[in-house]
N, C-alpha and C positions, 0 to 999 in steps of 0.2 A: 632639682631632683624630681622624678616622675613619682608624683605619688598615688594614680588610680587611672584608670579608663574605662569611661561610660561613652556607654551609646556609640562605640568604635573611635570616639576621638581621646587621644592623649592629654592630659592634664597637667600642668607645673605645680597647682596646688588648688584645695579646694574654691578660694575665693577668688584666684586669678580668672578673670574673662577669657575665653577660648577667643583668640583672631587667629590673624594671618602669619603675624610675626612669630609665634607660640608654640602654635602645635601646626602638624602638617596635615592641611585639612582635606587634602586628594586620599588621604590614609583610611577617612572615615570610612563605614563597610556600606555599599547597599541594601539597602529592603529590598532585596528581588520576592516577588512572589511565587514564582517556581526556582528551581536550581539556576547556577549558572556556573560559565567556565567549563571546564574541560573535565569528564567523566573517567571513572577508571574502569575501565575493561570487563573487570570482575562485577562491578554496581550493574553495567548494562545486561551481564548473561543474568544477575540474579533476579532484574524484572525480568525477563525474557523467560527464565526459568519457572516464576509463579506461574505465567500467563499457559507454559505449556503444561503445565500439571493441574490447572485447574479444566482447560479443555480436555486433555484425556480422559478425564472423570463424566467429562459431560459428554462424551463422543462416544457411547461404548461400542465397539465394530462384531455385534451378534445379531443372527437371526433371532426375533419371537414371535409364539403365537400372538394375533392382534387381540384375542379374548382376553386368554390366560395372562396373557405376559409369559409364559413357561419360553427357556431357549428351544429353538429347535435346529437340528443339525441338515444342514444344506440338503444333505436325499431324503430326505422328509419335507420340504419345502414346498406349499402349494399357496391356492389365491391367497389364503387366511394366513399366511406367513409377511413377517416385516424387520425393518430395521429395528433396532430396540431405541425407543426414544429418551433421548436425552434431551440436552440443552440446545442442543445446532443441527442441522443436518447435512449429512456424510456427500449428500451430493448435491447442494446448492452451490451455486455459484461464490458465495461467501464462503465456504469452505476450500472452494476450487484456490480462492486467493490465499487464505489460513494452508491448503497444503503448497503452494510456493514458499510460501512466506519461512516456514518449517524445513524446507528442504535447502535452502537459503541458509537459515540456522546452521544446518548442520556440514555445512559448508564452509561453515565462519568459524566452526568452534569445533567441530572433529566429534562431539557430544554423540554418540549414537541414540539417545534416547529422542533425538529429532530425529534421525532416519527413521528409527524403529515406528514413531508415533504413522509417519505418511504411508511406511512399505506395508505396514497391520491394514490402514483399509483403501489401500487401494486394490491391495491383494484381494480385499473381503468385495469389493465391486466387482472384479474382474471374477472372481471366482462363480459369484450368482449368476452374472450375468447369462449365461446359456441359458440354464434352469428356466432363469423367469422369461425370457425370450419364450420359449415354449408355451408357457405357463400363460403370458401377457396373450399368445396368439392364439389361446384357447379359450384364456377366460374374460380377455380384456377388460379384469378391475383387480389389476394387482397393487398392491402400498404405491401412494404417488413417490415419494423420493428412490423406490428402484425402479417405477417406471420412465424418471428423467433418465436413466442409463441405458435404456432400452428403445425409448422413443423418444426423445426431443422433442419438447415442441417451440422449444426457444434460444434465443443464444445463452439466456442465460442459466438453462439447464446445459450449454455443451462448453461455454466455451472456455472457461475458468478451469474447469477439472481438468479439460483433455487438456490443455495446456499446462497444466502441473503431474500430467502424469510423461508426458513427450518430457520433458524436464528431467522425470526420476526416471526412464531410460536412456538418456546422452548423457545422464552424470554417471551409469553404473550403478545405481541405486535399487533399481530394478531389473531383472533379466533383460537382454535384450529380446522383443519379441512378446515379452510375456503380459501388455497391456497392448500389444497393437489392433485387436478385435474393436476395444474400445476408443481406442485414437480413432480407429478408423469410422465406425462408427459416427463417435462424434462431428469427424470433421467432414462426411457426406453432409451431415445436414447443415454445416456453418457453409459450407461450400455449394448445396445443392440446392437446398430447402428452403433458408433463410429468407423470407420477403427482403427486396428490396426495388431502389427508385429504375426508375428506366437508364440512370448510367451506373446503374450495378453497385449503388451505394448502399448498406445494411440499413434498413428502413422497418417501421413498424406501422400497424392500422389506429395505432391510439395515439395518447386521448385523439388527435386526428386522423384523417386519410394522409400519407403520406407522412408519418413524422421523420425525423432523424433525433436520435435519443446521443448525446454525448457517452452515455454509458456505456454503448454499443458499441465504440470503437474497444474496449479493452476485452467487453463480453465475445467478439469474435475473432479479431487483427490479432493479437497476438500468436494464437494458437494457426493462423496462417501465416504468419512468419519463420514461428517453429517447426511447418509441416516442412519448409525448405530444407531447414537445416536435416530434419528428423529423415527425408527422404531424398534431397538431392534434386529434385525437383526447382527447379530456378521460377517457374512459372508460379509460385507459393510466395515466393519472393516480390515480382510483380505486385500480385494482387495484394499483399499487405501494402505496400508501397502507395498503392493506387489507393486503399480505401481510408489509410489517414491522411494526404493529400484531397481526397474530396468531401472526409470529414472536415475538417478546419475551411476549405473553401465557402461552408455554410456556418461554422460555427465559430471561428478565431474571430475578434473585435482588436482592432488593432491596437485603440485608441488606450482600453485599458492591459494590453497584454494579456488576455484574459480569452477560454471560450463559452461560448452561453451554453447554458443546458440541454435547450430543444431548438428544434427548428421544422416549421411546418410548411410544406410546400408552395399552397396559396395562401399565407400569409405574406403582407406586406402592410403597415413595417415591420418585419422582425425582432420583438424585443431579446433583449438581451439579461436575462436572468443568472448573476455565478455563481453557481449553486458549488460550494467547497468541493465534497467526495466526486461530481461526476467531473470538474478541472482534475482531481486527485487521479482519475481513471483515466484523463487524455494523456496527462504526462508522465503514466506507469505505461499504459501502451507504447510511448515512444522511447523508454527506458526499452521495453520489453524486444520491440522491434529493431533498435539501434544495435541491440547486442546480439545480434543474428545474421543482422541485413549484411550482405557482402561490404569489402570497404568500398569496391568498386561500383556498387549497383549506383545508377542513375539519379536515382531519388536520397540516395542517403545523406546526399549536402543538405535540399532543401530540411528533411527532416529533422536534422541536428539546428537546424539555421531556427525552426520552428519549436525545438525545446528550449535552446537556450533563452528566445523571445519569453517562451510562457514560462520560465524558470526568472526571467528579471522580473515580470510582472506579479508572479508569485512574491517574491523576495519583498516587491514593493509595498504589496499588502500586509506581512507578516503584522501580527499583533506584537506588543514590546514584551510579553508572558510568552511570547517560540508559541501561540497556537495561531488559525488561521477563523475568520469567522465564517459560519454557516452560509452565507451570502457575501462572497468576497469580499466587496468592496462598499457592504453598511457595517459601520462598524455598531451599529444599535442590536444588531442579530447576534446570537450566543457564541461562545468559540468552541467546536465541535473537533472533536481527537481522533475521528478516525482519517478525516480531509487529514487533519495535522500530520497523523502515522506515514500517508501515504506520503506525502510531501517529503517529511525528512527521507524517506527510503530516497527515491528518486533525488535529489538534492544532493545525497552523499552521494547513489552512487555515481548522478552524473560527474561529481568530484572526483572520484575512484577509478572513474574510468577515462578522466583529461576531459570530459567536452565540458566541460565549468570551471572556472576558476575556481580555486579553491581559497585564496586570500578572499574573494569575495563571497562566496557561498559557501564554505566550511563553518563558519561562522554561523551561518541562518543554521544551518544542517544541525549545529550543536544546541544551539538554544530553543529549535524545534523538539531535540530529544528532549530535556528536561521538562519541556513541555508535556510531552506523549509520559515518559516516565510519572510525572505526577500522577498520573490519571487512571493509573492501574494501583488498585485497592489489597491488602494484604491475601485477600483470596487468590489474587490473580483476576479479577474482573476488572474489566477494560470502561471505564464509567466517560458519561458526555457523551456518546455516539449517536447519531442521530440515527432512527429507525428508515427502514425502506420506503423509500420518497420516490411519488412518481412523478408526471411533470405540471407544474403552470405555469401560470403568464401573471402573479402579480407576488408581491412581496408579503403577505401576509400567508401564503401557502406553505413557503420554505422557511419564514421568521419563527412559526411556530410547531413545524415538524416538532415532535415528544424525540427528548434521550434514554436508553435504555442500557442498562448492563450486560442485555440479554439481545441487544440489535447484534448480529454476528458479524456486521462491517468491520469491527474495530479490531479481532483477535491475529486475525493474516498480520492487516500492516501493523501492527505494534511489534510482531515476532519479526516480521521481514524489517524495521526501522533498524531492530538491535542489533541485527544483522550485520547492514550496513554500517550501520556507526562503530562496529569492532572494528570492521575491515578499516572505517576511512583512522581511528584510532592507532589502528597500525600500521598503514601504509600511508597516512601522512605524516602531518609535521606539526600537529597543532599546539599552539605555548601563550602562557597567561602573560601580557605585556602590559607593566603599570594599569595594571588589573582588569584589562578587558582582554578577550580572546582572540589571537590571530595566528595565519596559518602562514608557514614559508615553505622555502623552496626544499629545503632540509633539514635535519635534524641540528636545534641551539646547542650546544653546550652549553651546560649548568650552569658550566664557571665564567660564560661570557658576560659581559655587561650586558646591559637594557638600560635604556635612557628614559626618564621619567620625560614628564612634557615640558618642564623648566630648562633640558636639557643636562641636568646631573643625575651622575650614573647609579645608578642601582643594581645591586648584584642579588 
């Protein structure tokens, strides 16, 4: 007769000795330190949902006086006019990924309060933008974050946004037409302006002459991919094609699966630094671009041939908590949630979209989530994010990057993760088997067996 259970194992009475013959000791429960197994749909919108109610609080989409703080309405807008500051801002590049991430949402879940959040300021850019254009060429010291929308001086003032606003006009989202100033805009200067190497590779003057920043492939490539799609234009297609093909030629290491952070021209030997979040931006760009690229374009094999590689190597590293550490591959460096967010996004969707296996990476994808899920706090704040990291060359620069609740890295992919994991919750097949998670080809029935690993059946 079972008279109690402690500590998950079954007992025949209190003085019997727990063995083998006794009690069934594959029964006992895990100490997982985050979640684990398979999420319910509803658990994932409802972090998804903190995380957007706490950023529209911090986002608010008005002009103000920069004395007063008083709002002021657009025809009244001159040098002394600004965004009203919050917590993040409306046109950083971190936001450019937070309004994906949201438009994504709202794609997954029908929710309009995700539309509503991205159409409010992106409408609110596009609407200034004349204005200060004027304004910029008369008085050239208007607020820095609306002068990113008017003059660029970086990819990662252009490329993130315009590429989340081409998004909210091919979904319908937005009029059509009704940000093209700004697209276009932007993408003169990712296409015209942008320093690059002598074979047209996006390049920067820091910290060396000649760098190549891993982060740049997602700060520009993307939104050249989607100019194809956005305009029909095949030669948009090319050039993304071309530019993560000559990214990876300086930055892929084979040996770990894995690509290094920087790469400096007369450098040699090239170290190799994995620095989590800018891996997290190589394999969103090739997410990003795969799902645009024609089937037919030339380059689309190698590129899938080239995620799946840094999707195994990914996979490899994975911490046994679903996060990924700061520095890939020391596991001594902290385990950082924004790398982690971007990861799972990319992971499912390459699941969701067939180029991954999904018995083999549905699996990371979900134990990634509960990972990213811990790590958002009752507020909605995204905690463990590492702050904006520029580049070196040795392991005490990246070991010790500061985390912050307030680094804006983490808010996109955590929204775009949950995103994802709806979709792959619903369009796959995943099921708790003798208590670990695995994904098939279709939906189990309930009432089918499952065979323990002794091989008797359990229903």
């Amino acid at each position: 007769m079972v008279l109690g259970v402690a500590a998950g194992v079954m007992t025949t009475s209190a003085q019997q000795v727990v063995n083998d013959n006794n009690t069934p000791l594959h029964l006992m429960k895990p100490a997982y330190k985050v979640g684990y197994g398979i999420p319910a749909v509803e658990s994932v919108k409802q972090t998804m949902d903190r995380v957007l109610n706490y950023i529209d609080a911090e986002t608010p989409a008005v002009l103000v006086d920069k004395e007063t703080g008083k709002e002021v309405q657009l025809k009244n807008a001159n040098a002394g006019t600004q965004l009203k500051q919050g917590g993040f801002r409306l046109t950083s590049y971190e936001w450019g990924v937070t309004y994906s991430g949201v438009l994504a949402a709202y794609e997954a879940t029908g929710d309009a309060a995700y539309r509503d959040y991205v159409v409010k300021r992106h409408k609110l850019l596009s609407d200034i933008a004349p204005r200060f254009s004027k304004i910029y060429k008369e008085k050239k010291n208007i607020d820095t974050n609306i002068r990113r929308i008017i003059d660029p001086h970086a990819l990662d003032d252009a490329g993130a946004v315009c590429c989340s606003m081409i998004k909210a006009e091919l979904s319908g989202v937005s009029a059509k037409g009704a940000l093209r100033p700004l697209i276009d805009n932007y993408t003169d200067y990712i296409i015209n302006k942008e320093y690059r190497l002598a074979d047209g590779t996006f390049a920067r003057l820091r910290p060396q002459k000649n760098t190549v920043w891993l982060d740049d492939m997602f700060m520009g490539v993307p939104t050249v991919a989607y100019m194809g799609k956005y305009t029909g234009d095949k030669r948009y297609y090319d050039e993304a094609a071309r530019q993560v093909m000559q990214f990876a030629s300086r930055m892929w290491v084979e040996e770990q699966g894995l690509f290094r952070h920087g790469w400096v021209e007369d450098m040699n030997p090239h170290p190799a630094y994995f620095w989590g979040r800018a891996n997290g931006w190589a394999i969103l760009t090739m997410c990003e671009v795969l799902d645009v690229l024609p089937e037919d374009h030339p380059q689309r094999g190698a590129i899938l041939d080239l995620l799946r590689k840094h999707a195994t190597g990914l996979a490899r590293y994975q911490h046994q908590d679903g996060f990924w550490h700061q520095l890939l591959d020391r596991n001594d460096t902290y385990l950082e949630t924004s790398a982690t967010a971007i990861y799972t996004y990319c992971l499912a969707h390459a699941v969701n979209k067939g180029w991954l296996d999904a018995k083999a990476f549905g699996p990371v994808a979900l134990l990634a989530w509960h990972a990213v899920e811990s790590q958002v706090n009752e507020k909605g704040q995204v905690e463990n994010v590492c702050v904006g990291t520029g580049m070196g060359f040795d392991a005490a620069f990246y070991a010790y990057r500061p985390v912050h609740v307030m680094a804006a890295h983490g808010y996109g992919p955590v929204i775009w993760a949950g995103a994802e994991i709806i979709r792959l919750l619903r369009q796959q097949h995943p099921k708790s088997n003798d208590s670990a998670v695995h994904f098939y080809d279709q939906e189990v029935p309930t009432d089918q067996p499952i065979f323990n690993y002794d091989g008797k059946i359990r229903f």
